[in-house]
PyMOL Python script that loads the backbone (N, CA, C, O; Angstrom):
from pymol import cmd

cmd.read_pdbstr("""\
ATOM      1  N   UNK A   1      20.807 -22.412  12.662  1.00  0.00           N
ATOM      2  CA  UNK A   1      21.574 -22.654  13.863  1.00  0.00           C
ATOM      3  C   UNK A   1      22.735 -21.663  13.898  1.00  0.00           C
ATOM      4  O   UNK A   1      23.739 -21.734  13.189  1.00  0.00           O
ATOM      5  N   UNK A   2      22.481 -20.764  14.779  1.00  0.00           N
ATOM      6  CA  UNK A   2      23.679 -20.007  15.155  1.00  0.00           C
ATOM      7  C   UNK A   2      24.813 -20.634  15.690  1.00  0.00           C
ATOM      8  O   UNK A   2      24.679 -21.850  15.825  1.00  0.00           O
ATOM      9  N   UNK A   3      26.221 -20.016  16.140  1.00  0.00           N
ATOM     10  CA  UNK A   3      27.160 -20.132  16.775  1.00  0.00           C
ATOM     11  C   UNK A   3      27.725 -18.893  17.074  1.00  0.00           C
ATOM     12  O   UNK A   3      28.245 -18.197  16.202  1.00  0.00           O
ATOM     13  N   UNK A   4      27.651 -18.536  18.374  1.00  0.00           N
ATOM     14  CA  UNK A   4      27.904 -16.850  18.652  1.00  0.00           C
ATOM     15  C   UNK A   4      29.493 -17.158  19.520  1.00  0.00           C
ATOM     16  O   UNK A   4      29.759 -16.940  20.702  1.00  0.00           O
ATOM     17  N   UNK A   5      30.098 -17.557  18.764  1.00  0.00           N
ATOM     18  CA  UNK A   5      31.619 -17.263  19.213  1.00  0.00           C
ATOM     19  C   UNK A   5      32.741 -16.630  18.842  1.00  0.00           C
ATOM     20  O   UNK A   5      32.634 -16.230  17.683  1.00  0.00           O
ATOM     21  N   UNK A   6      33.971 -16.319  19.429  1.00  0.00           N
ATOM     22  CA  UNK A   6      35.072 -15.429  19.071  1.00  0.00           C
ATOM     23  C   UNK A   6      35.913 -16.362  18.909  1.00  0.00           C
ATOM     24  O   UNK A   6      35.875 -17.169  19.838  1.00  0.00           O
ATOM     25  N   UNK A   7      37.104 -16.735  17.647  1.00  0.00           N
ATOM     26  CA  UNK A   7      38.200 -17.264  17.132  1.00  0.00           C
ATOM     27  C   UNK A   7      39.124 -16.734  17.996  1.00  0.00           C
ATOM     28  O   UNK A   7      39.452 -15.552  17.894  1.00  0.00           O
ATOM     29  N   UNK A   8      39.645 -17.550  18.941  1.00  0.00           N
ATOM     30  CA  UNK A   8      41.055 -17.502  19.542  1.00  0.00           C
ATOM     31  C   UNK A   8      42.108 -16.576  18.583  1.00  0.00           C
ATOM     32  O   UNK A   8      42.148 -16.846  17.383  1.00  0.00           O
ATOM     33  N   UNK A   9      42.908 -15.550  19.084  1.00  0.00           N
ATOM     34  CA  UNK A   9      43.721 -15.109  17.820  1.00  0.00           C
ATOM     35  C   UNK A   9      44.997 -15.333  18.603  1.00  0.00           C
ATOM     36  O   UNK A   9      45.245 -15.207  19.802  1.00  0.00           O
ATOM     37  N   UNK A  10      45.999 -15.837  17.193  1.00  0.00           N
ATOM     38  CA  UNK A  10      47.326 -16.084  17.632  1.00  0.00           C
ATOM     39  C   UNK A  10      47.821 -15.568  18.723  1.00  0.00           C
ATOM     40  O   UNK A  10      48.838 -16.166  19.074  1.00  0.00           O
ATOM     41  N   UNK A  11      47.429 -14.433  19.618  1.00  0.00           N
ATOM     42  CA  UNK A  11      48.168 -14.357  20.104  1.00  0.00           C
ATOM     43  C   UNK A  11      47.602 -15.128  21.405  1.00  0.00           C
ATOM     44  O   UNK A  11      48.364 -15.593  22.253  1.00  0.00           O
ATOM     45  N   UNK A  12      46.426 -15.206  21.474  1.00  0.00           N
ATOM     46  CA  UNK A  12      45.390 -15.622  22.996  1.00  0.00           C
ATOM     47  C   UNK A  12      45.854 -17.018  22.502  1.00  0.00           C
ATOM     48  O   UNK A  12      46.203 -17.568  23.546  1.00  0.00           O
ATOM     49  N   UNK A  13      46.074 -18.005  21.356  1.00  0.00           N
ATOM     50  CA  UNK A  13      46.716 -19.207  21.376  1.00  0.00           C
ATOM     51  C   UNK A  13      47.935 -19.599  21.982  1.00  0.00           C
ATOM     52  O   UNK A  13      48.038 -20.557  22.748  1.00  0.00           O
ATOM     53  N   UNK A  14      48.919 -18.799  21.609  1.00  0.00           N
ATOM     54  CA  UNK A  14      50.179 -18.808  22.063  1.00  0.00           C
ATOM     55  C   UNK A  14      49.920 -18.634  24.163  1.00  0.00           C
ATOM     56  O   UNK A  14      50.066 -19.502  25.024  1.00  0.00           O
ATOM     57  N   UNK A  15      49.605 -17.498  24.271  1.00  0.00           N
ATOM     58  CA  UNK A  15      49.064 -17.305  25.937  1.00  0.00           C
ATOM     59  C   UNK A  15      48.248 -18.922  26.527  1.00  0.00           C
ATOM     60  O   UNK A  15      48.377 -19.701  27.471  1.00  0.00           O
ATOM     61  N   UNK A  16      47.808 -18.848  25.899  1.00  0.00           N
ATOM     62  CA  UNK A  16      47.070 -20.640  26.067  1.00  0.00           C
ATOM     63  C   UNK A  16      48.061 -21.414  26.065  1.00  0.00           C
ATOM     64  O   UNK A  16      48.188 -21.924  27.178  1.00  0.00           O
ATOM     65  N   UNK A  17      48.892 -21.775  25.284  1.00  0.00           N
ATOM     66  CA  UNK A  17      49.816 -22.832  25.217  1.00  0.00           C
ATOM     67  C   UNK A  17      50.723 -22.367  26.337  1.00  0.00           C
ATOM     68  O   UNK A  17      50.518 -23.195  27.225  1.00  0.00           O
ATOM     69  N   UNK A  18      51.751 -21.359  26.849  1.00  0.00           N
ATOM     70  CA  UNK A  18      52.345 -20.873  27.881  1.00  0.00           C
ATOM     71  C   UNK A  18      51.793 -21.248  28.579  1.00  0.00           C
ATOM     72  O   UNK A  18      52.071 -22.343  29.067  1.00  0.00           O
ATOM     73  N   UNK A  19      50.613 -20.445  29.024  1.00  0.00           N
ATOM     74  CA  UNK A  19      49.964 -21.388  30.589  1.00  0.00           C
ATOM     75  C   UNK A  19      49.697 -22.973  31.234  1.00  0.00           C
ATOM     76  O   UNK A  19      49.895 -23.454  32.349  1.00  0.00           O
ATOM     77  N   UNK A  20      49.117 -23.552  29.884  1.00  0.00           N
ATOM     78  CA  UNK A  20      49.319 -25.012  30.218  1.00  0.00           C
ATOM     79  C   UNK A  20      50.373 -25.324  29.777  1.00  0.00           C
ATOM     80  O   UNK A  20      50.197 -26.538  29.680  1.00  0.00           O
ATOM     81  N   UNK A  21      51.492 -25.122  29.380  1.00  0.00           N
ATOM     82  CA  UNK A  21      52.941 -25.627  29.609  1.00  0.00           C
ATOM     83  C   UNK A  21      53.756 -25.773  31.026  1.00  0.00           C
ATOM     84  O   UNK A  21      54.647 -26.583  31.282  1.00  0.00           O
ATOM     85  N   UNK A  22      53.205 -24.768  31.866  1.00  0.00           N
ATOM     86  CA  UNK A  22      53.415 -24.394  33.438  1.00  0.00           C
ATOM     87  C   UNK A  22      52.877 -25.332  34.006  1.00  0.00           C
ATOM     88  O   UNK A  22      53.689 -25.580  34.897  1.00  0.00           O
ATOM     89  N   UNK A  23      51.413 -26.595  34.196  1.00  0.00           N
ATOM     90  CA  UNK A  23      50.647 -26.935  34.650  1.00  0.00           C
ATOM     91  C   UNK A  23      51.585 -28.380  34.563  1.00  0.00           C
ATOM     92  O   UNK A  23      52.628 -28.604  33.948  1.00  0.00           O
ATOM     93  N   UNK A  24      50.786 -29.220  35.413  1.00  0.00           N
ATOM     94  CA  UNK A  24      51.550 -30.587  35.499  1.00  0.00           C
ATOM     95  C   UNK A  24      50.813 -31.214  34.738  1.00  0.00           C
ATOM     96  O   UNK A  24      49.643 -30.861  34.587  1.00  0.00           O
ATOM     97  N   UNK A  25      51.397 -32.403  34.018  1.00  0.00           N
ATOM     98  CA  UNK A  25      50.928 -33.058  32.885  1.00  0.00           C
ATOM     99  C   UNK A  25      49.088 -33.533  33.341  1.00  0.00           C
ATOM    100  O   UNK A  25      48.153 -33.448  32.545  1.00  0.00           O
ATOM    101  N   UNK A  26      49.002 -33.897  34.437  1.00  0.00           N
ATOM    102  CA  UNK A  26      47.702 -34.447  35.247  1.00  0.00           C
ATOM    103  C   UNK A  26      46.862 -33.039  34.437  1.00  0.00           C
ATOM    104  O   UNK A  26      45.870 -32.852  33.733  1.00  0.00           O
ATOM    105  N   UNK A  27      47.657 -32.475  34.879  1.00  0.00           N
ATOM    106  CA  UNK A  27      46.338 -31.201  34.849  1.00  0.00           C
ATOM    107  C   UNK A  27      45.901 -30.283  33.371  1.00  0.00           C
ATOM    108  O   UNK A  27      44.958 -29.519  33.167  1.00  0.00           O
ATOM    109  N   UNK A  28      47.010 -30.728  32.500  1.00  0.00           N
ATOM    110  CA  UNK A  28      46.978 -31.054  30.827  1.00  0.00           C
ATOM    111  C   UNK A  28      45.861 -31.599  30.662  1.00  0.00           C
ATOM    112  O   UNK A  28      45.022 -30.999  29.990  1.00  0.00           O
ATOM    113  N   UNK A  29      45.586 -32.754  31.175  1.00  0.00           N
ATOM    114  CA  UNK A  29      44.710 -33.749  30.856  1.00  0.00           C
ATOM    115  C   UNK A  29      43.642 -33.696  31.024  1.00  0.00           C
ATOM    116  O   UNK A  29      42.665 -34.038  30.359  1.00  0.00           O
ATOM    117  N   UNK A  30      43.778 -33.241  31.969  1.00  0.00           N
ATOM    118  CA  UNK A  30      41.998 -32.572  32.856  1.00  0.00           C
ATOM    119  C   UNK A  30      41.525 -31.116  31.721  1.00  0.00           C
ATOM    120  O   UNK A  30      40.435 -30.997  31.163  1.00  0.00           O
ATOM    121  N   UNK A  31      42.208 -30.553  31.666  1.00  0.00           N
ATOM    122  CA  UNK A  31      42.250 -29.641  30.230  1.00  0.00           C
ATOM    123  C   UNK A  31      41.454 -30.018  29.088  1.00  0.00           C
ATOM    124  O   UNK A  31      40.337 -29.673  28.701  1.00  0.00           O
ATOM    125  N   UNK A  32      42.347 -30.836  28.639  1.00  0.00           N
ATOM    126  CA  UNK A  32      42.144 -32.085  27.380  1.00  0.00           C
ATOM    127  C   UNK A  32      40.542 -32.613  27.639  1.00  0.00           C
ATOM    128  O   UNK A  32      39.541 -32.337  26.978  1.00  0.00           O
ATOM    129  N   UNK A  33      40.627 -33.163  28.410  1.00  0.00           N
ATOM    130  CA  UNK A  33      39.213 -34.175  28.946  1.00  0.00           C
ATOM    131  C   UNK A  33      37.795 -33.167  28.806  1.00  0.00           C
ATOM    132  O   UNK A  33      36.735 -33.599  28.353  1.00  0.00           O
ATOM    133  N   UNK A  34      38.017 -31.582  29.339  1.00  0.00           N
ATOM    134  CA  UNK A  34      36.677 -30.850  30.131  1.00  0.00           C
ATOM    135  C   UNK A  34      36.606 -30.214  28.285  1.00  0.00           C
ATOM    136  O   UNK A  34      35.475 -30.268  27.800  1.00  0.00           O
ATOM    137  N   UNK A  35      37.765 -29.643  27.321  1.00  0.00           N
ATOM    138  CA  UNK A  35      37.586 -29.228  26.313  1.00  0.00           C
ATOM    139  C   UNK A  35      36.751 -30.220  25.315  1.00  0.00           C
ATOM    140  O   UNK A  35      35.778 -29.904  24.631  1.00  0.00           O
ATOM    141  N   UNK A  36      37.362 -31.459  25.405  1.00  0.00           N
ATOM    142  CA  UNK A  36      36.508 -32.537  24.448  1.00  0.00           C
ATOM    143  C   UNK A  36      35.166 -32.706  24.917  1.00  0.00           C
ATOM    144  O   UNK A  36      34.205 -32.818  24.155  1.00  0.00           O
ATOM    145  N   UNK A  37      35.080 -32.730  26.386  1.00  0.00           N
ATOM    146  CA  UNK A  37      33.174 -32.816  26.771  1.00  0.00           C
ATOM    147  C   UNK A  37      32.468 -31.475  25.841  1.00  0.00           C
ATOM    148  O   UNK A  37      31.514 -31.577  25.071  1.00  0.00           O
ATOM    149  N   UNK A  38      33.318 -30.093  26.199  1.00  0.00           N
ATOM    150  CA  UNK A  38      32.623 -29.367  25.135  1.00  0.00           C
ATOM    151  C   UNK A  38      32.855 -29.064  24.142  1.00  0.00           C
ATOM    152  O   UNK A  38      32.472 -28.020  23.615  1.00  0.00           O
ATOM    153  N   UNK A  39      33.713 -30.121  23.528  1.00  0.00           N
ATOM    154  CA  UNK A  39      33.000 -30.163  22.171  1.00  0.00           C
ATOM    155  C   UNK A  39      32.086 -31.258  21.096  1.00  0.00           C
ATOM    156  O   UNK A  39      31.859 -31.289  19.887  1.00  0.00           O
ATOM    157  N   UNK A  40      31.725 -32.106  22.292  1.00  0.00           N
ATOM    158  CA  UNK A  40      30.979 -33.172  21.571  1.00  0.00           C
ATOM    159  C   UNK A  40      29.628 -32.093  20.944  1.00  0.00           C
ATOM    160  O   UNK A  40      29.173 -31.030  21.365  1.00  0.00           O
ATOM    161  N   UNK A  41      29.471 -32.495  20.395  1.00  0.00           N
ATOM    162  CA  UNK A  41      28.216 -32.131  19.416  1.00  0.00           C
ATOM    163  C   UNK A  41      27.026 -32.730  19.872  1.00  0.00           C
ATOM    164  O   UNK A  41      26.781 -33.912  19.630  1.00  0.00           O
ATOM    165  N   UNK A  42      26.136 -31.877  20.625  1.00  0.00           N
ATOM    166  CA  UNK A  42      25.113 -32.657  21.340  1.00  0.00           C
ATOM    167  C   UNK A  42      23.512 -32.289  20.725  1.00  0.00           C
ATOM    168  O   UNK A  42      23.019 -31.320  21.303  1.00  0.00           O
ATOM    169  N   UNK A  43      22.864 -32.746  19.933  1.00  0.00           N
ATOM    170  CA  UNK A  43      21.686 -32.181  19.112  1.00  0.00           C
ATOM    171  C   UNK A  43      22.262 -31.631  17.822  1.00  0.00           C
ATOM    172  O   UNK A  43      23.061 -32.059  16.989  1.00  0.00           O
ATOM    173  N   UNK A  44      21.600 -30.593  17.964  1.00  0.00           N
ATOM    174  CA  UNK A  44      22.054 -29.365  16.872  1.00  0.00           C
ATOM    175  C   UNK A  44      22.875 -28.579  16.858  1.00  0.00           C
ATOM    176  O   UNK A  44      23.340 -28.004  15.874  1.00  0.00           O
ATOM    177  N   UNK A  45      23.263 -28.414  18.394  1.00  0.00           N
ATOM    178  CA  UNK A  45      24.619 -27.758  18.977  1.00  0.00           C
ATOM    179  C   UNK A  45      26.044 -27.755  18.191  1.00  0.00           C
ATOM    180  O   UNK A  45      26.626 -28.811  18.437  1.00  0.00           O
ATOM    181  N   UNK A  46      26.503 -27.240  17.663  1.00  0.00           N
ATOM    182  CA  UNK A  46      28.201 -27.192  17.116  1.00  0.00           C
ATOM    183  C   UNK A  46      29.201 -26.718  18.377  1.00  0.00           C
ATOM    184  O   UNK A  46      29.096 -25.842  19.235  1.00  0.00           O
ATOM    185  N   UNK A  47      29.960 -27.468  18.148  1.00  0.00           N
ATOM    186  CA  UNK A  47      31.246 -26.457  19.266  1.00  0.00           C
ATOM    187  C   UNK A  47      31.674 -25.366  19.065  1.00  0.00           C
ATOM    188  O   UNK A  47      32.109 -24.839  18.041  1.00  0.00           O
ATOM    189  N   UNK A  48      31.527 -24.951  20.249  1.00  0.00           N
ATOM    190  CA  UNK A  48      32.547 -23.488  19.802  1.00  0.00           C
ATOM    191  C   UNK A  48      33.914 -23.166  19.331  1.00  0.00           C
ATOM    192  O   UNK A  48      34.847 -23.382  20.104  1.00  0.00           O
ATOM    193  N   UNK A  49      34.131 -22.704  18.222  1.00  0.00           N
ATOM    194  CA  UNK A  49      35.591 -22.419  17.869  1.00  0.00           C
ATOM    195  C   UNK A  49      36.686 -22.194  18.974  1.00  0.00           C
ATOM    196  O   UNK A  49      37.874 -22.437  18.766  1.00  0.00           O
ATOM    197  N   UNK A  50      36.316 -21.828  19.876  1.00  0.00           N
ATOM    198  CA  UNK A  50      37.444 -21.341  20.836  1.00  0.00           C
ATOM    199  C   UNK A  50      37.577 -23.146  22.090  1.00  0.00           C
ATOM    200  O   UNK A  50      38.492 -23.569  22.797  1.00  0.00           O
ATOM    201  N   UNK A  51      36.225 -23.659  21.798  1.00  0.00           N
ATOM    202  CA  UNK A  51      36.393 -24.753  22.537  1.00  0.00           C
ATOM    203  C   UNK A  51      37.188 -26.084  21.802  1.00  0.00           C
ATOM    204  O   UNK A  51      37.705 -26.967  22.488  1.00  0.00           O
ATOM    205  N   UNK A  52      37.206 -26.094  20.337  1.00  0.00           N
ATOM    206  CA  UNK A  52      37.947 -26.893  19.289  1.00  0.00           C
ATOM    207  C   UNK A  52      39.418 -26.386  19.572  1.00  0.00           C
ATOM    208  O   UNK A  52      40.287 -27.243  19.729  1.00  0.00           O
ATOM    209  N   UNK A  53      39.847 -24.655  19.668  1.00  0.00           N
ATOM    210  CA  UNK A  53      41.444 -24.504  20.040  1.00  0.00           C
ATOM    211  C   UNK A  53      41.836 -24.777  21.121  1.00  0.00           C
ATOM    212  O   UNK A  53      43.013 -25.057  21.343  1.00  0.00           O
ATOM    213  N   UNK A  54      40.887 -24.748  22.039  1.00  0.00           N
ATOM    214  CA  UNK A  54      41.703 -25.342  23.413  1.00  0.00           C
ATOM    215  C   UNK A  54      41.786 -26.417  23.451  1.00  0.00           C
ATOM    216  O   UNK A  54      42.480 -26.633  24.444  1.00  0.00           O
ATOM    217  N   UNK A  55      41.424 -27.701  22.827  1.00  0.00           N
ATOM    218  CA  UNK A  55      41.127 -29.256  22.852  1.00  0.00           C
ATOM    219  C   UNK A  55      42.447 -29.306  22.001  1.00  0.00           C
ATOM    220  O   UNK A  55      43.399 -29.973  22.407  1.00  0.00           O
ATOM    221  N   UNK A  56      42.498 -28.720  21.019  1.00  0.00           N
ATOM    222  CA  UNK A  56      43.844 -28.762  19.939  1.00  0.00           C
ATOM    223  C   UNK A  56      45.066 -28.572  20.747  1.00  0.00           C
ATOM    224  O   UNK A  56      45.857 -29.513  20.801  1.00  0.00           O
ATOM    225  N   UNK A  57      45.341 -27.406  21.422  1.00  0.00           N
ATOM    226  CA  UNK A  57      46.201 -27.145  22.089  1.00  0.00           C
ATOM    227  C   UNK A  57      46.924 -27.730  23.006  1.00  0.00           C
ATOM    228  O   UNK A  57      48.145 -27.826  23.123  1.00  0.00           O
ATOM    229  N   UNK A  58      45.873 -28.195  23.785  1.00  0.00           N
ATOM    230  CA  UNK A  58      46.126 -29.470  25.417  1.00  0.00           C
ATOM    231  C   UNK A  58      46.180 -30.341  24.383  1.00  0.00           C
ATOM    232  O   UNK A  58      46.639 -31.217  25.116  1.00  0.00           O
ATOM    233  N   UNK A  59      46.116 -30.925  23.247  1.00  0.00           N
ATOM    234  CA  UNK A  59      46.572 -32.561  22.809  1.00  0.00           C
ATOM    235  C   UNK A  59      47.907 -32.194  22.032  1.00  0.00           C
ATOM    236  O   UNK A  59      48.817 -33.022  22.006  1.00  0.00           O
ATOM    237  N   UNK A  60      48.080 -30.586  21.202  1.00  0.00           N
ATOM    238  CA  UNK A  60      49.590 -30.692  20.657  1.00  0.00           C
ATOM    239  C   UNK A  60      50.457 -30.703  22.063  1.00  0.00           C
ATOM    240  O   UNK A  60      51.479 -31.386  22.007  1.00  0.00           O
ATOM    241  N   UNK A  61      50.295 -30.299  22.825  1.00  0.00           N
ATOM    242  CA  UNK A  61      51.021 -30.364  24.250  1.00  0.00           C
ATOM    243  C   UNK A  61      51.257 -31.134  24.822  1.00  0.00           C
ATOM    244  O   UNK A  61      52.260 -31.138  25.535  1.00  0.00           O
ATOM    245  N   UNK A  62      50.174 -32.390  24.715  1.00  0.00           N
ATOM    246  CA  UNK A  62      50.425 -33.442  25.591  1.00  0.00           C
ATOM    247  C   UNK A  62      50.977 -34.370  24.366  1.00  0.00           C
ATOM    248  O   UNK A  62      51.497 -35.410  24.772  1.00  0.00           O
ATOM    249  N   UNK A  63      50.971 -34.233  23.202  1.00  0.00           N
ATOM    250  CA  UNK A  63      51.828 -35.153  22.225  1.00  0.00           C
ATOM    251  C   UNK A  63      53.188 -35.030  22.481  1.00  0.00           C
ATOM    252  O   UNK A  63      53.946 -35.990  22.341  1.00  0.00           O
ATOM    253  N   UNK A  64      53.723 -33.478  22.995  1.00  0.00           N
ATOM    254  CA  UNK A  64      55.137 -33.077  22.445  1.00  0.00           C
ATOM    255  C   UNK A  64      55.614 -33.539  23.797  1.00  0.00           C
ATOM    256  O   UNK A  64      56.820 -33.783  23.800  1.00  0.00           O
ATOM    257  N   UNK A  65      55.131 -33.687  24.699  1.00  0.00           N
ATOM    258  CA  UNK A  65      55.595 -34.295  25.683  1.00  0.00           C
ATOM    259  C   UNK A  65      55.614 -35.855  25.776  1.00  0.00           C
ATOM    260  O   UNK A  65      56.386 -36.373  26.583  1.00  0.00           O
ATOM    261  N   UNK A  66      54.965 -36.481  25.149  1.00  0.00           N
ATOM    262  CA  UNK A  66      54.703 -38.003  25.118  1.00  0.00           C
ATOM    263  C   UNK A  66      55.985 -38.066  24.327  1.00  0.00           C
ATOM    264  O   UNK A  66      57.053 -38.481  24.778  1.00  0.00           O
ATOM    265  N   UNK A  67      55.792 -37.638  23.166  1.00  0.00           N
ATOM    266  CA  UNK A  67      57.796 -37.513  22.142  1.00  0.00           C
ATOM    267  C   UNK A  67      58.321 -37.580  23.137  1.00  0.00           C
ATOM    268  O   UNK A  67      58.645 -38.767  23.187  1.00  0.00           O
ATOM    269  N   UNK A  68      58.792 -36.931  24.378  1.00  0.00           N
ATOM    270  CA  UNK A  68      59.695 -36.526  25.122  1.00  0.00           C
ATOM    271  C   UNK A  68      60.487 -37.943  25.449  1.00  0.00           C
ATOM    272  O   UNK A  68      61.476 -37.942  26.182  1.00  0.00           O
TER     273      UNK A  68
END
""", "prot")
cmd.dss("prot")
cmd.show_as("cartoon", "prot")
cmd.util.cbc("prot")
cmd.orient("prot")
């Protein structure tokens, strides 16, 4: 089983986090929600690395705001 994906690099993380910091919390979520559909593990399928950092990202985001 392959996985033909590219690792987010610090800096395309950081650019990720900026942009949904701009977005309204609703739309965090919708983020959050469409990243976790792809990464459920469906068969033999693995997620893609870059689809695990964006799911990470929209939930450290929407934590640091729930702190708020």
């Amino acid at each position: 089983m392959k996985v033909a994906d590219e690792v987010l690099t610090v800096v395309q993380v950081a650019e990720l986090r900026r942009r949904l910091s701009m977005l309204h919390h609703t739309s965090v979520e919708q983020v959050y929600r469409d990243a976790y559909a792809r990464c459920a593990p469906i068969g033999e399928r693995m997620p893609k690395a870059s689809a695990i950092q964006e799911l990470v990202t929209a939930w450290k985001l929407l934590r640091s705001w729930e702190k708020r």
